[in-house]
C-alpha positions, 0 to 999 in steps of 0.5 A: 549507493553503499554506504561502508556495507557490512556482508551480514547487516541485513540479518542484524537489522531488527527493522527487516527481521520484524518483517520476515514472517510477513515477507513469507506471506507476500512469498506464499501469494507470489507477490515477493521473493521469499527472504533466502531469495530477496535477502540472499543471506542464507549460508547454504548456497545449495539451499538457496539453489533448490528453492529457487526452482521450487518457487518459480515452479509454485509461481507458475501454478498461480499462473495457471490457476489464475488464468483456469479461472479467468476463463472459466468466469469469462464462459459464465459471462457468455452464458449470462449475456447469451440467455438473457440477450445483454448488450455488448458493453455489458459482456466487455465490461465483465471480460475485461475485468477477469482478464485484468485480474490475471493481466495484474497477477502477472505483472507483480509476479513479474516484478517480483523477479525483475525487481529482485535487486531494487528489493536487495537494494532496498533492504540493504540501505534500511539496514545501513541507515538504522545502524547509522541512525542508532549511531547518530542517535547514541551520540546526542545521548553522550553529548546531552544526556538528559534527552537519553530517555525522551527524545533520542530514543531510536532503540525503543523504536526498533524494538516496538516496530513489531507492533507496530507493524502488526496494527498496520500492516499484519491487521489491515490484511486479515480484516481487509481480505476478510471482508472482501472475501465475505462480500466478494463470495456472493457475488460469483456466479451460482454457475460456478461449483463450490471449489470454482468460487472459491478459487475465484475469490483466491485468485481475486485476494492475491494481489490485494496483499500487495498494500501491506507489502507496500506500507510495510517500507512507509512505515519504516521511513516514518521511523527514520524520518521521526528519528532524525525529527527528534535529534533536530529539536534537541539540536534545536534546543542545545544551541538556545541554551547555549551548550555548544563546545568550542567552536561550535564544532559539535552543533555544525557536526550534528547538522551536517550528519542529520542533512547527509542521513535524511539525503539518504532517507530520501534516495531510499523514498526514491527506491521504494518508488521504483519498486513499488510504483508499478504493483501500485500503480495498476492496483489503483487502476483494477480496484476501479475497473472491479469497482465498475465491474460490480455495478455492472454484475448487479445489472447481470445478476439481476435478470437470474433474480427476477427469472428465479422470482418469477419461476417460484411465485409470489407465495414462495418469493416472500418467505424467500426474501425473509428467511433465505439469508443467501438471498440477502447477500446477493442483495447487500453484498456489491455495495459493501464491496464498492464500500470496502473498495472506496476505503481501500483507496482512503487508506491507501491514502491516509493509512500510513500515515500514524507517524506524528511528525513528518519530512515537511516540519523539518524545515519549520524546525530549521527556520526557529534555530536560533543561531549567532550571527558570528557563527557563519559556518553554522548559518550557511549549513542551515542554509544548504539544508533548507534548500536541500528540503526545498529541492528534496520532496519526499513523497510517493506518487506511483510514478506520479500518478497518486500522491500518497500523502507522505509530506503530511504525516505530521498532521493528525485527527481533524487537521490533518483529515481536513488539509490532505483534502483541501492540498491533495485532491489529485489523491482522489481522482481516481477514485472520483473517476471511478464514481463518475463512470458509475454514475454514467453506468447506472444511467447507461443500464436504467436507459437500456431498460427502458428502452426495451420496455418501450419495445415490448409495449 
């Protein structure tokens, strides 16, 4: 759906050009088209042509690279499973988590070419609805000047986006793939060469990037969704005061623009949705295999540290376990990597959600208008817009999988923490069957154990 386009508003947009240096990040991880390619914006078409093959041509040594790795790790498990003599459940546990590794890889490399348009399609309703929101917004300030500093301010908005997206997005990647990579390097194989882990621990940090990508747009609908929640209290509290022109054509025209401008918010929610409900989808679904993978390599690696033990006695084990600091990150790493994922899951969650106000407070707005009974036109538009919100709910859900808690943004600290969990446990059953099928797993292996102890007695 357009909306008067302009050839060039996505380059005029401050939202989109606050997000240019990490849409080249998504680039150089091969999880987003580079902007020339996704914006299509570029003035030379020659160069838009020479970077295209250039770019598939970078995917497809991802590809490789990943594959070369998953294969690589799989002949560790083979090895591991065929020295000590595990079990079967063990060895395909352990495959099928490398082979999910490339498997999701290459689905968002996949929808990073498939979904070009839905992504240009997404960029081009930003642009138009910042420009129409900082029009709507210019003229509450010519109409009820005093609020030009205080609420209707959505130009300060864009120009402190920067920043915002920064504390957001750009600060959960690096301290995310941070710590994953500091807790994750231990965990690979001692089998493996220094340039095999390391490979291993890219490989495994490449889609994780896929969040911040994901944020990145939430943040900008929380920007929107503010805007249009600020100009309906002051509409709010013009019509109380009774600062209405003739006819009350201005109150009705306001409330008609902020209905069609939020019914816009929402088709882009639905955009969004559709771009980024299967990358988060079957991200949700490997950080819980790798998390079940972890516990599962503990079991593994654990029949090398006791060989090692064994073979070096008990003289050298102990000055071992307290000077050797390699050795104690074998020890502590996979918890802090099951921590570090369990976060993920309640970030993913509660993370977007720094805005103060929210798309279900819109209606709560609504109903404390206090408008005459004489102005009908006004009270029936009221009306259609309460139902609107009614019928509109704004929320992301990975296709309906997951709800990501967008409908309760405007609850913060306590309260907010506190009813997300109560209205929104379907957010956490995921991450409950994950913890279930760990619990299961740890009972599996400890069984296994002792009945292998049974057979040596």
């Amino acid at each position: 759906m357009e909306y008067n386009f302009e050839p060039r508003i996505v380059e005029k947009s401050h939202f989109l050009r606050a997000t240019i240096i990490y849409q080249w990040i998504y680039a150089f991880f091969g999880l987003a088209l580079p902007p020339p390619l996704a914006q299509n914006v570029t003035s030379s078409s020659i160069g838009r042509l020479l970077l295209w093959p250039f770019f598939i041509l970078y995917v497809a040594v991802l590809i490789v690279l990943v594959i070369w790795m998953v294969y690589v790790n799989n002949l560790v498990v083979y090895t591991y499973v065929d020295h000590y003599a595990l079990d079967s459940i063990t060895s395909v546990l352990s495959i099928v988590q490398n082979i999910a590794v490339a498997f999701v890889q290459i689905t968002m490399h996949l929808v990073a070419f498939v979904g070009r348009q839905r992504s240009e399609r997404i960029q081009k309703t930003i642009a138009q609805l910042e420009r129409d929101i900082g029009w709507y917004s210019r003229d509450f300030s010519n109409h009820f000047g005093v609020f030009r500093e205080e609420d209707i301010n959505f130009r300060q908005k864009v120009m402190a986006f920067h920043r915002k997206l920064f504390l957001r997005c750009g600060l959960f990647l690096l301290v995310h793939c941070t710590l994953l990579s500091y807790v994750n390097y231990p965990l690979i194989s001692d089998i493996l060469s220094l340039r095999d882990r390391i490979l291993t621990v890219l490989s495994f940090q490449l889609i994780q990037t896929k969040y911040s990508e994901y944020c990145a747009s939430i943040l900008i609908v929380n920007e929107f969704v503010s805007s249009l929640q600020q100009s309906l209290r002051v509409l709010r509290y013009e019509i109380i005061r009774g600062q209405r022109l003739e006819g009350n054509f201005p109150a009705y025209g306001k409330l008609m623009a902020n209905q069609f401008l939020l019914s816009r918010v929402w088709i882009l929610v639905q955009y969004i949705e559709d771009y980024f409900g299967l990358p988060m989808l079957i991200l949700f679904l490997y950080n819980g295999v790798a998390i079940t993978h972890t516990i599962n390599w503990m079991y593994v690696r654990s029949f090398a540290l006791d060989e090692k033990d064994s073979l070096e006695g008990c003289e050298y084990r102990s000055s071992f376990y307290m000077e050797n600091f390699e050795y104690s990150m074998k020890i502590s790493s996979p918890p802090q990597f099951v921590s570090i994922s369990f976060s993920w899951y309640s970030f993913a969650c509660f993370g977007p959600a720094g805005s103060p106000r929210n798309y279900s407070q819109i209606s709560s707005i609504l109903s404390s208008f206090k408008i005459p009974p004489r102005d009908v036109a006004l009270k029936n538009r009221q009306r259609e817009y309460s139902l609107q919100l009614l019928h509109q709910k704004l929320e992301f859900s990975c296709w309906g999988f997951f709800d990501m808690n967008l409908k309760y943004f405007g609850l913060v600290g306590g309260q907010f923490l506190v009813r997300n969990l109560i209205l929104n446990l379907s957010s956490f059953q995921m991450a409950l069957a994950v913890t279930t099928y760990v619990f299961i797993l740890i009972q599996f292996k400890l069984q296994a154990e002792t009945e292998k102890g049974n057979l040596r007695l």
